[in-house]
C-alpha positions as CSV (number, residue, x, y, z in Angstrom):
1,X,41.0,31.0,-53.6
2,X,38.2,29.6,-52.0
3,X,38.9,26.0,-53.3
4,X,41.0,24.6,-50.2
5,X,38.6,25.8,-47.7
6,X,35.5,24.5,-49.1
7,X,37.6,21.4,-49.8
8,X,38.4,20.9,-46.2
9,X,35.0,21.9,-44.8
10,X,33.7,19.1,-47.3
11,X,35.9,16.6,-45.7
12,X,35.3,17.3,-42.0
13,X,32.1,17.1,-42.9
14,X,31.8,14.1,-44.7
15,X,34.2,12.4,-41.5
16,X,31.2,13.6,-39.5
17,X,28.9,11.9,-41.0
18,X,30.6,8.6,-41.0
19,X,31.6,9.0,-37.3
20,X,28.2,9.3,-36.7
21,X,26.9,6.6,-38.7
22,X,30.0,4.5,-37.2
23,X,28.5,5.8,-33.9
24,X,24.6,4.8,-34.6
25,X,26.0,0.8,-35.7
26,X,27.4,0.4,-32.5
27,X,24.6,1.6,-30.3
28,X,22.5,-0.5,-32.3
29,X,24.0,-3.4,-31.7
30,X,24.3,-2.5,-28.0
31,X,20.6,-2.5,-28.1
32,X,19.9,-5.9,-30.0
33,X,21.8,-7.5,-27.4
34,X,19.9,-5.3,-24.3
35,X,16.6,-5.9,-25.4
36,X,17.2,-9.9,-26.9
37,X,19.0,-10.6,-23.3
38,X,15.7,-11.2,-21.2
39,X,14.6,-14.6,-21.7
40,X,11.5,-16.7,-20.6
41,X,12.4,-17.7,-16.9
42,X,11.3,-21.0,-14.9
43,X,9.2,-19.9,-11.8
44,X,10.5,-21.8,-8.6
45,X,8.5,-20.1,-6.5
46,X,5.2,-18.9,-5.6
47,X,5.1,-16.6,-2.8
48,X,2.7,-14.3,-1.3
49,X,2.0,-11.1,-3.8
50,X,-0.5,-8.0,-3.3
51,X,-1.6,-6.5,-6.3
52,X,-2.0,-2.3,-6.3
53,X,-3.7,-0.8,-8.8
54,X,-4.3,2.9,-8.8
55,X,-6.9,4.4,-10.6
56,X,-8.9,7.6,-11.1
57,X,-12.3,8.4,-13.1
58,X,-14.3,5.4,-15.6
59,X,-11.7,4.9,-18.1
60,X,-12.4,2.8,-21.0
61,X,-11.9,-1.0,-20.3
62,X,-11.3,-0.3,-16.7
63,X,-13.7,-2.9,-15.4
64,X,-12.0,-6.1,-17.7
65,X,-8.5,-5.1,-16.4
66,X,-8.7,-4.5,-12.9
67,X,-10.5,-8.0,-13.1
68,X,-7.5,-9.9,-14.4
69,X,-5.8,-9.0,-10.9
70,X,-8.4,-11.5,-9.4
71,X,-8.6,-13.8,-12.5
72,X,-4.8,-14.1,-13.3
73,X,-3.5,-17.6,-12.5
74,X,-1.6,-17.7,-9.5
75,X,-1.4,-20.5,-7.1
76,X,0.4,-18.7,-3.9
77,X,-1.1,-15.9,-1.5
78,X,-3.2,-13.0,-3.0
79,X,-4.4,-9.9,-2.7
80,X,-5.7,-7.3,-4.3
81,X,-5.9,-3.6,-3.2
82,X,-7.6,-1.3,-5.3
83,X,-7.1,2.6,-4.7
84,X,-8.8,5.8,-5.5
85,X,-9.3,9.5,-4.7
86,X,-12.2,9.2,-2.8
87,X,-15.8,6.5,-2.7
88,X,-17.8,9.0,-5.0
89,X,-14.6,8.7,-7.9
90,X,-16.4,6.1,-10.9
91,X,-13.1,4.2,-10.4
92,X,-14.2,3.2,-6.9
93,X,-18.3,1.8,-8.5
94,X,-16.5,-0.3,-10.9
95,X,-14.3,-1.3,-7.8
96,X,-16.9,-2.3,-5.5
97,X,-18.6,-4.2,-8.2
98,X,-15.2,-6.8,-8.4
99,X,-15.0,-6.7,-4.8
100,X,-18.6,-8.1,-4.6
101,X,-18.0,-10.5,-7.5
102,X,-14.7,-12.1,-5.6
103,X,-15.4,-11.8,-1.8
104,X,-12.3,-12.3,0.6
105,X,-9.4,-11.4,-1.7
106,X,-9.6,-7.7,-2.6
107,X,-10.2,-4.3,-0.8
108,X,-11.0,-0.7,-1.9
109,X,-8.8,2.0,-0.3
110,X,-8.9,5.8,-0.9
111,X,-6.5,8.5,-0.7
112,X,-5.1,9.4,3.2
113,X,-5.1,12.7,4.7
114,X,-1.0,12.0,5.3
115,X,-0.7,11.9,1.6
116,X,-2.6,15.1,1.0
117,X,0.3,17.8,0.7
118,X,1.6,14.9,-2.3
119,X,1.6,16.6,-6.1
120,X,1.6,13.4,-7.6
121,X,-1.3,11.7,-8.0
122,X,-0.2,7.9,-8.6
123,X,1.8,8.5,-6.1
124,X,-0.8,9.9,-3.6
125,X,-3.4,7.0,-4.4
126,X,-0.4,4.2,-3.9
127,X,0.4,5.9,-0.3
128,X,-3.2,4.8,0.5
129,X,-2.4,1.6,-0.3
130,X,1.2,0.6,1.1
131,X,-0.6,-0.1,5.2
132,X,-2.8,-2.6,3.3
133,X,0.2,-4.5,2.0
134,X,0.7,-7.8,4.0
135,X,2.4,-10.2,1.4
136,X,6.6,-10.0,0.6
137,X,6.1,-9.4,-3.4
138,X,4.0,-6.4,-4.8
139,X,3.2,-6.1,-8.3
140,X,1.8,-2.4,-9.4
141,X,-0.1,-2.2,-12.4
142,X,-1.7,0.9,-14.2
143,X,-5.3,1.2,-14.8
144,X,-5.5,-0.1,-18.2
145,X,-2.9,-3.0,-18.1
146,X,-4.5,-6.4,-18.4
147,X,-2.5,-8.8,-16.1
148,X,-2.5,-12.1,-18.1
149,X,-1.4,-15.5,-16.5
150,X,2.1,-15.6,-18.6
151,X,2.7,-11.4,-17.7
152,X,2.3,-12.6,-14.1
153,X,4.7,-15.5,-13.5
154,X,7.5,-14.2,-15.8
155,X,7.1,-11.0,-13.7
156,X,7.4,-12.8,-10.7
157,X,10.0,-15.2,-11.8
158,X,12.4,-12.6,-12.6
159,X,12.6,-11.2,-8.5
160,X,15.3,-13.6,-7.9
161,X,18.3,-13.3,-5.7
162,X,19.7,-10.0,-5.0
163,X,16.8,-8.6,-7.5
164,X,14.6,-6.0,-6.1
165,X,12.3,-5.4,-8.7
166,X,11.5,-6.6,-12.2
167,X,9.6,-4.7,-14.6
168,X,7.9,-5.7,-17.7
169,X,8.5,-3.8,-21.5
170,X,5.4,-2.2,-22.1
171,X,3.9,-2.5,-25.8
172,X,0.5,-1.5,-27.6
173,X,-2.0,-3.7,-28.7
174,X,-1.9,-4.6,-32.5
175,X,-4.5,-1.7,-34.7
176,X,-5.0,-1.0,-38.4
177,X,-4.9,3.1,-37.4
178,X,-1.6,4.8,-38.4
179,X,-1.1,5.5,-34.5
180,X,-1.2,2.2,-33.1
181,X,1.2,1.0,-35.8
182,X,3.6,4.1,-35.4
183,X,3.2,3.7,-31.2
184,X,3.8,0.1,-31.5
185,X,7.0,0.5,-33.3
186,X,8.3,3.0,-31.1
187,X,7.8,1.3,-27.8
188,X,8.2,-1.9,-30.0
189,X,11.9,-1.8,-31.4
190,X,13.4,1.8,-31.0
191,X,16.0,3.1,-28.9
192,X,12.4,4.8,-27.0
193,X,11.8,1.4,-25.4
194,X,12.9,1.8,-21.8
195,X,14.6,-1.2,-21.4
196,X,17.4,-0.4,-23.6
197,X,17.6,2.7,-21.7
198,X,17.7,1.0,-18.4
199,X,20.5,-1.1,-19.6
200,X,22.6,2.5,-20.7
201,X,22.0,3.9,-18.0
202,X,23.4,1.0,-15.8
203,X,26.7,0.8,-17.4
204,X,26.7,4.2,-17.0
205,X,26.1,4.0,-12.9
206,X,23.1,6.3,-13.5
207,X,19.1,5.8,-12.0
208,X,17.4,3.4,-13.6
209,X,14.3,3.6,-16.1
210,X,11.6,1.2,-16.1
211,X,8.5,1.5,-16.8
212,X,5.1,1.3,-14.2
213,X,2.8,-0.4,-16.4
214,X,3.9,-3.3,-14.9
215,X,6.3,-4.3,-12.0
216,X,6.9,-6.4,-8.8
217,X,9.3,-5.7,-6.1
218,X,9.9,-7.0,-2.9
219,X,8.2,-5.1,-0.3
220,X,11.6,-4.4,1.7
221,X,13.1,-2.8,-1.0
222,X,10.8,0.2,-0.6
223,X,11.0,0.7,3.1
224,X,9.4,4.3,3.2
225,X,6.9,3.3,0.9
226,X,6.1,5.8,-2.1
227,X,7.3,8.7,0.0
228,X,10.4,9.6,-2.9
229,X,8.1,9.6,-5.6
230,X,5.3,11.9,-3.7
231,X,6.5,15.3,-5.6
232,X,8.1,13.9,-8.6
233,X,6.8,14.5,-12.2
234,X,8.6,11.0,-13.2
235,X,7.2,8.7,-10.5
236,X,8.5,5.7,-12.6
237,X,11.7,7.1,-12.6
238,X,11.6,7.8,-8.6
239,X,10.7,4.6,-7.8
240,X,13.3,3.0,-9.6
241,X,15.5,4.8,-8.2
242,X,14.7,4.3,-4.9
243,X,14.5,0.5,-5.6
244,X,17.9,0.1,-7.1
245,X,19.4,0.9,-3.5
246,X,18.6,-2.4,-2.5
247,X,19.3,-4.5,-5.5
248,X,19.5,-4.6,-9.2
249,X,16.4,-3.8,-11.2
250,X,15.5,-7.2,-13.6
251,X,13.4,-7.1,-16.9
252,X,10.8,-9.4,-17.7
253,X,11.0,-12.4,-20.4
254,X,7.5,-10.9,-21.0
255,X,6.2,-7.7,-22.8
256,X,2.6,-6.3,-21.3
257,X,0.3,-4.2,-23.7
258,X,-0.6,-0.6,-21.5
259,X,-3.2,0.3,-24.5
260,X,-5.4,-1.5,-26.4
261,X,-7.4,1.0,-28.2
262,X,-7.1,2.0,-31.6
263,X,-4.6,5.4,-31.6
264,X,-4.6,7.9,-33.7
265,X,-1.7,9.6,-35.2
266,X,-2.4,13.2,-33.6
267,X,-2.8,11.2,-29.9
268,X,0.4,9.4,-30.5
269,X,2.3,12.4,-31.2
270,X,1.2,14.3,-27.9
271,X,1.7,11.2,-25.5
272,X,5.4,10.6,-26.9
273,X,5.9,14.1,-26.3
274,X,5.0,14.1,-23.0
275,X,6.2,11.2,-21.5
276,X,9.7,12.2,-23.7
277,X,9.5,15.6,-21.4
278,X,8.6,13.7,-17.9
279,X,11.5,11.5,-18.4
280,X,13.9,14.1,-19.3
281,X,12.7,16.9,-16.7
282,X,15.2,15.6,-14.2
283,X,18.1,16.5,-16.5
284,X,17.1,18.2,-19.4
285,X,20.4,17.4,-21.4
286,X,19.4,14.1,-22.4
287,X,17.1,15.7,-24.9
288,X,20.0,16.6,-26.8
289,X,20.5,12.2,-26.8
290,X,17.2,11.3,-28.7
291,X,17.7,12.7,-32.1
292,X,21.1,10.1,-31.8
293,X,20.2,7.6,-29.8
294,X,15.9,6.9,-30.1
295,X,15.5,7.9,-33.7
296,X,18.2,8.1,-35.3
297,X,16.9,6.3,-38.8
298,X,15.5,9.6,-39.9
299,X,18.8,11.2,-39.9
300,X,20.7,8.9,-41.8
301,X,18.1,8.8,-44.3
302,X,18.9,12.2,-45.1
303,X,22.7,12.0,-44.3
304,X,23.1,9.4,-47.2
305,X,22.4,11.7,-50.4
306,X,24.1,14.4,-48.5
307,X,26.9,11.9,-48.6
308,X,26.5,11.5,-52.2
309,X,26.5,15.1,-53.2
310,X,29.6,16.2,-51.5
311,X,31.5,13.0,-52.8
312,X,32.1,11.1,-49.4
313,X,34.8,8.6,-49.7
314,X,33.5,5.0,-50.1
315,X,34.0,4.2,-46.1
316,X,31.6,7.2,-45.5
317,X,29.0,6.2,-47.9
318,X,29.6,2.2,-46.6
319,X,29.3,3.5,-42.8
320,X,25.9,5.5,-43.6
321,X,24.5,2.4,-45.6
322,X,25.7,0.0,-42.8
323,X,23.8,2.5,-40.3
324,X,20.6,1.9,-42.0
325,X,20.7,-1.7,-42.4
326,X,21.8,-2.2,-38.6
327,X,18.5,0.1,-37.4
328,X,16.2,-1.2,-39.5
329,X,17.0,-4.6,-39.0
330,X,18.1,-4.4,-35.2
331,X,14.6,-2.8,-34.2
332,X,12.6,-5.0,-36.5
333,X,14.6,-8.7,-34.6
334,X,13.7,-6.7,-31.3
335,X,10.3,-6.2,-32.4
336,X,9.7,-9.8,-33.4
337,X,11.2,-11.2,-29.8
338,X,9.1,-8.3,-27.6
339,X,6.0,-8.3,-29.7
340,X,6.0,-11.6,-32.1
341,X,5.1,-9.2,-35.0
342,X,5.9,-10.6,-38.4
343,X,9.0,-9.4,-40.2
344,X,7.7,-7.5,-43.6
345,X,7.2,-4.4,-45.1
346,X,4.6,-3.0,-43.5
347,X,6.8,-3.3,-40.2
348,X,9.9,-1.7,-41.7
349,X,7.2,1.3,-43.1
350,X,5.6,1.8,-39.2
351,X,10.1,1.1,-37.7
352,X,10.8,4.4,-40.6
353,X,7.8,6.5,-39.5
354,X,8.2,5.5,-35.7
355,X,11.4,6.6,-35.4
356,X,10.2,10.1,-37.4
357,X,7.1,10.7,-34.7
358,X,9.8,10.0,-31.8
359,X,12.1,12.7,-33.1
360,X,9.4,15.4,-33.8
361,X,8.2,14.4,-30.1
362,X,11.4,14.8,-28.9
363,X,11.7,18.6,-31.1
364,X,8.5,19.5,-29.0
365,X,9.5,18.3,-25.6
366,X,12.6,20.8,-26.1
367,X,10.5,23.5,-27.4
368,X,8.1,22.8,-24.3
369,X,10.9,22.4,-22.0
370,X,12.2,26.1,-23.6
371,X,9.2,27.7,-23.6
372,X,7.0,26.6,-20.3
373,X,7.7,25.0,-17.1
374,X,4.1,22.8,-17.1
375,X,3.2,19.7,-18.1
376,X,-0.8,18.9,-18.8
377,X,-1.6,15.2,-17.9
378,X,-5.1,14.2,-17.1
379,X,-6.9,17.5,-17.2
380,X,-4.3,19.5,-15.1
381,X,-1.5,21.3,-15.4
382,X,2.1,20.3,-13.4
383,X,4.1,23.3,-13.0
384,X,7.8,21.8,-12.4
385,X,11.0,23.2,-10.5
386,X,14.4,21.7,-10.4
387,X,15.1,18.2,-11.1
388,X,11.3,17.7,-12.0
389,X,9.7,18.7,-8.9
390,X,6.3,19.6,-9.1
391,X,5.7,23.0,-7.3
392,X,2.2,23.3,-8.3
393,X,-0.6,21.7,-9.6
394,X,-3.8,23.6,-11.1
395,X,-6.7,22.2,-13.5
396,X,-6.2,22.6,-16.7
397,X,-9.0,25.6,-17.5
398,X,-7.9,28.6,-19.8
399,X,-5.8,30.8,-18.2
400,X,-8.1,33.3,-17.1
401,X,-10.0,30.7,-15.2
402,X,-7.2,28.8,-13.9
403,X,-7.5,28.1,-10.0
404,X,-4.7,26.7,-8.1
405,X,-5.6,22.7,-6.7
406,X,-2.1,22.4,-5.0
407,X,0.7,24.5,-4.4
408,X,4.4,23.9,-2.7
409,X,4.5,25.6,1.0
């Protein structure tokens, strides 16, 4: 009695799972061929540039990296504007001791009262900085990038006609500890990396992503300065948008590490999740997209003996194998091109487990996004609204000590 249904339900199910496999082979392949198009570029050019680099408190390494602004070879213009909160943040000692060490080529800049109402940070600090640009190209970089003298002129090289920004993939340094590998294979050959979802959402007509870590743009293509990113939890995402009105957005031929310290797995698993919920607080549908599209090897792992129990047809269990082979070897040949990692075991071990950390991140942005409307970054607490809005900020005490810093009018 019950035979034909379970029959039928066995079939739809196993179609499923071969659509999907089908499905996770194509997208692959669309992102072998997004991530393996950027290639090393000839600089024609060397015009004028003014580095920005925002920064806040004595990170770790700050010193060695906002030196490679001055240090990095570059034989046009320069200059180099360093901002912070105020002159008693450690960020602004560590600046004054660069400024002293290469006189004539840098300034130190603090936030503006016009920029006080601003709920992002970043954002706040780079206002403080936009009247001190004077050169046509501005390259941003975060507080712990290391600008090297290849990062700088494939950046740069990339701005060419009818481009108004370029951006570069942003990787970790290489690290024995199980977070460094797993972090390096996410941002390293996954779906996660930003640059195969810069190319999606092009073809799609939608925003752009790119990363901040690292990225130039012509100063006319941001002609009200940071003023769209100043209440926005995604900054990044702001910016690009704002940038793409007046031209395409270009990735680098080079990657830049963003961290070079050895991560642990716990760390790893709280910083996907959060920037997984930034980038998704503007519409938060596409967390329904990273269990498919970012980690989707996990899945067909399990799909495959569930395949084999309920007797899929041979063009099932071929599309589920084919599905495997595609995403483990895709992300590894991406890998290799963004990172110049070695193709071996250990690297398909840290692609299987990266790919596992992304989707539990991804599980606890939802369950965040479900649950609260705050996001803790940097010892305070972003209470969002629509579109990822940020309607308040407070420091991140307990809750019985919790003070509002900021709050929307």
């Amino acid at each position: 009695m019950f035979v034909a249904p379970l029959a039928v339900m066995l079939s739809v199910c196993a179609t499923g799972i071969g659509v999907w496999a089908t499905a996770v082979t194509l997208l692959t392949g669309v992102s072998v061929v997004l991530r393996s198009a950027p290639k090393r570029r000839v600089l024609r050019e060397t015009p004028g540039i003014t580095v920005l680099r925002p920064c806040e408190g004595a990170e770790t390494g700050l010193k060695s990296a906002l030196k490679s602004s001055f240090t990095a070879a570059w034989a046009g213009p320069r200059e180099v504007v360093i901002c912070t909160p105020n002159a008693d943040d450690p960020a602004s000692a560590v600046a004054r001791e660069l400024l002293l060490e290469h006189p004539g080529v840098g300034r130190l800049v603090h936030d503006v009262p016009e920029a006080a109402a601003w709920r992002n940070p970043k954002a706040r600090r780079l206002c403080g900085a936009w009247a001190e640009v004077r050169q046509p190209i501005v390259v941003q970089a975060d507080a712990d990038v290391v600008i090297d003298d290849e990062g700088l002129e494939q950046l740069i090289a990339a701005i060419e006609p009818g481009v108004a920004a370029a951006w570069a993939a942003p990787v970790v340094g290489a690290a024995s500890t199980w977070g460094s590998r797993v972090m390096r294979a996410a941002m390293g050959g996954s779906f996660y990396a930003l640059s195969v979802m810069s190319g999606l959402n092009a073809s799609l007509g939608a925003p752009p992503a790119l990363s901040g870590a690292l990225l130039a743009f012509r100063k006319d293509a941001l002609p009200n300065g940071y003023a769209a990113a100043a209440n926005d939890i995604g900054d990044d995402l702001a910016l690009g948008q704002e940038l793409s009105r007046h031209g395409t957005i270009a990735l680098s031929g080079c990657a830049v590490i963003c961290d070079r310290r050895a991560l642990e797995l716990p760390a790893v698993r709280a910083m996907l999740r959060r920037w997984i919920r930034v980038a998704t607080a503007p519409v938060p549908a596409r967390l329904l997209g990273f269990p498919t599209m970012l980690s989707a090897t996990p899945p067909v792992l399990v799909m495959a003996p569930v395949a084999l129990l309920i007797g899929a047809p041979a063009w099932v269990l071929g599309a589920v194998g084919t599905a495997i082979v595609a995403r483990l070897a895709g992300q590894m040949i991406v890998r290799r091109e963004l990172t110049g990692d070695a193709i071996g075991p250990a690297v398909l071990l840290d692609t299987v487990l990266g790919e596992a950390v992304v989707l539990d991140a991804a599980a606890g942005a939802a369950w965040d996004a479900l649950r609260r409307r705050d996001i803790r970054w940097r010892n305070r607490n972003y209470t969002l609204g629509t579109g990822g809005n940020i309607v308040a900020v407070h420091d991140a005490h307990p809750a019985a000590e919790r003070r509002p810093l900021e709050r929307a009018p």
